[in-house]
C-alpha positions as CSV (number, residue, x, y, z in Angstrom):
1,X,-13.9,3.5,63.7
2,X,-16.3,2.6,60.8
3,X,-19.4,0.8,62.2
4,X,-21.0,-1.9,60.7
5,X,-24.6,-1.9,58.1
6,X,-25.6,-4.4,61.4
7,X,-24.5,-2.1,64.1
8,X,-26.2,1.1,62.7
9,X,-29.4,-0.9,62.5
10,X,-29.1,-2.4,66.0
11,X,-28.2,1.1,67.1
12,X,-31.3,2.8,65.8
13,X,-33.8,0.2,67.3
14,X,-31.9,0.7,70.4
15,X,-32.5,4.5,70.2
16,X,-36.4,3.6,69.0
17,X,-36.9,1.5,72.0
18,X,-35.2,3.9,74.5
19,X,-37.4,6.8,73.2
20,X,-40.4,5.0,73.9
21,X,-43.0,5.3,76.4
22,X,-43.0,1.3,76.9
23,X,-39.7,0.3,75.5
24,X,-41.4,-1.3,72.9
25,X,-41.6,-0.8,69.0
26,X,-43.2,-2.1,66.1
27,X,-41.4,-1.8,63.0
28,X,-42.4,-2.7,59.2
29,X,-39.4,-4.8,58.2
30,X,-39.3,-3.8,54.8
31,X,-39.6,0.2,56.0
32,X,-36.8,-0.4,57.8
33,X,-34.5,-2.1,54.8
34,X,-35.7,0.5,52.7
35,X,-34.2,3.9,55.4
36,X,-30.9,1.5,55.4
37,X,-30.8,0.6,52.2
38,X,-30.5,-3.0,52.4
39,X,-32.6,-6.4,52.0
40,X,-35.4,-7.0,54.9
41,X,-33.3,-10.4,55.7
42,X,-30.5,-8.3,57.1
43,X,-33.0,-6.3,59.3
44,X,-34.0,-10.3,60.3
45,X,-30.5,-10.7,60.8
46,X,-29.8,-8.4,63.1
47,X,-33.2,-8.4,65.5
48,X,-32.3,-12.0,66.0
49,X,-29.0,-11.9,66.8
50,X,-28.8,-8.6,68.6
51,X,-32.3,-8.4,70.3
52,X,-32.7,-11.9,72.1
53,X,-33.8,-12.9,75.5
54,X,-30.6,-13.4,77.0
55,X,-30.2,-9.6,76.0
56,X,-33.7,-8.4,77.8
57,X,-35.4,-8.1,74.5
58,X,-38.5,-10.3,73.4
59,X,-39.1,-10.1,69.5
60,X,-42.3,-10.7,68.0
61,X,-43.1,-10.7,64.1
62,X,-45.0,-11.4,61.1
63,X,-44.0,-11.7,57.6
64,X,-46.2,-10.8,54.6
65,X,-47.7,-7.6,53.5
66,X,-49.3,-6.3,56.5
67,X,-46.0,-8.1,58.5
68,X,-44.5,-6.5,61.5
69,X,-41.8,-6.8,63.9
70,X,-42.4,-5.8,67.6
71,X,-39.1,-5.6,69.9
72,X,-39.6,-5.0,73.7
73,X,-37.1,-4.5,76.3
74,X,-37.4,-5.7,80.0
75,X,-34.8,-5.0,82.9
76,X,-32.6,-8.4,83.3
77,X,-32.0,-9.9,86.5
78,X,-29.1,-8.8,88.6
79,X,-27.6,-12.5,88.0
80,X,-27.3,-12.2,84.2
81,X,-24.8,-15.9,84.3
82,X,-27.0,-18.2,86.5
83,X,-30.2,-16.9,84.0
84,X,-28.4,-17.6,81.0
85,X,-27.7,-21.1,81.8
86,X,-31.3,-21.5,82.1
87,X,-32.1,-19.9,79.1
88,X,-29.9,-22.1,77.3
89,X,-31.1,-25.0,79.4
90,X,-34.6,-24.2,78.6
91,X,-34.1,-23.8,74.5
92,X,-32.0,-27.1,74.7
93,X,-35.3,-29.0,76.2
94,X,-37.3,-27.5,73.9
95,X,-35.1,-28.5,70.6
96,X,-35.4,-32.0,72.1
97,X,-39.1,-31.6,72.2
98,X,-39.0,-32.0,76.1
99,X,-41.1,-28.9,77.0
100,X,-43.4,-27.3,74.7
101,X,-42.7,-23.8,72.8
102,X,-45.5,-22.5,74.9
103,X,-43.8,-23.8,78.3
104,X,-40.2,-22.2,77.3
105,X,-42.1,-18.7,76.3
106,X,-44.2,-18.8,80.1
107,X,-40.7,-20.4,81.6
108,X,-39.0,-16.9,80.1
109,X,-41.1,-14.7,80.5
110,X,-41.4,-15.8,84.6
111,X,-37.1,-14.9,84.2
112,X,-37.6,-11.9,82.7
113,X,-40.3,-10.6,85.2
114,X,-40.9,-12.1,88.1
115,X,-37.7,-12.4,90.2
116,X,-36.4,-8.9,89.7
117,X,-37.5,-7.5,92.9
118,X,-35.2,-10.2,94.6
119,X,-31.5,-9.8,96.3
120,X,-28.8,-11.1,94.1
121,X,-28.3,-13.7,96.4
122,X,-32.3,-15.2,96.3
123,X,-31.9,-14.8,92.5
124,X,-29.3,-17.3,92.1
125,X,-30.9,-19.3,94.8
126,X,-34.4,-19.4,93.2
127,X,-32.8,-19.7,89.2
128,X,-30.6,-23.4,90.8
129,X,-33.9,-24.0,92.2
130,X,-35.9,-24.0,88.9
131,X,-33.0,-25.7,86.9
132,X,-33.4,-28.6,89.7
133,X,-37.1,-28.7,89.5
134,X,-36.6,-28.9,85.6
135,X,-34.6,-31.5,85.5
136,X,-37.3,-33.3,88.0
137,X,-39.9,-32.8,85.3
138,X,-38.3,-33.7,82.4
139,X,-37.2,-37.0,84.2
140,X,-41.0,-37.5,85.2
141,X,-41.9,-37.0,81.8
142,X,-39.7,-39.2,80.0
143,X,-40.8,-42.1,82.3
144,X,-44.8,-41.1,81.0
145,X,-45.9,-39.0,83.7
């Protein structure tokens, strides 16, 4: 089976990530268009559809001469369903400018992290609990505090 220019890219940062100490990497986009023979906006194209939270990953980058791209990799919770409704939940609020960038990046980052140590179970518990508590907020917000 013939892969895809976008599967042998996502497959090499995959191999990148697993070789490293951290499961991190920081790439030079245009380095990495240049080994596949391509434009830098498909390397673009493929660390943001292939590397996202909902997948473990956290991207980082910066464009321009000296621009990078840093892709780390972090063990999902066990409840991979329940954490991506809130992921989708928590994008959704900030679209509608309900929470701040900066409160979705702390609210993921607290997923990604913090509740791995749970049970299963607790995990689904504690996720319903923070999509209630959400909703809480936002509704205190909207009616100014």
């Amino acid at each position: 089976m013939k892969r895809s220019l976008a599967d042998k890219i996502e497959q090499y940062l995959k191999v990148l990530i697993d070789r490293s100490e951290e499961n991190r990497i920081e790439i030079q986009r245009s380095e990495l268009a240049e080994t596949f023979s391509c434009v830098p906006s498909q390397v673009t194209y493929v660390i943001s559809t292939r590397f996202t939270e909902q997948d473990g990953y956290i991207t980082e980058s910066r464009r321009g001469g000296k621009g990078y791209v840093r892709i780390a990799r972090y063990n999902l919770p066990h409840d991979t369903e329940n954490l991506n409704d809130l992921f989708y939940y928590s994008n959704y609020l900030t679209r509608n400018k309900l929470i701040s960038s900066q409160e979705n990046e702390l609210l993921t980052y607290l997923l990604l992290h913090a509740f791995n140590q749970f049970p299963c179970e607790t995990q689904e518990k504690i996720f319903e609990g923070i999509k209630t508590a959400l909703n809480e907020y936002v509704k205190t917000e909207s009616k100014g505090g």
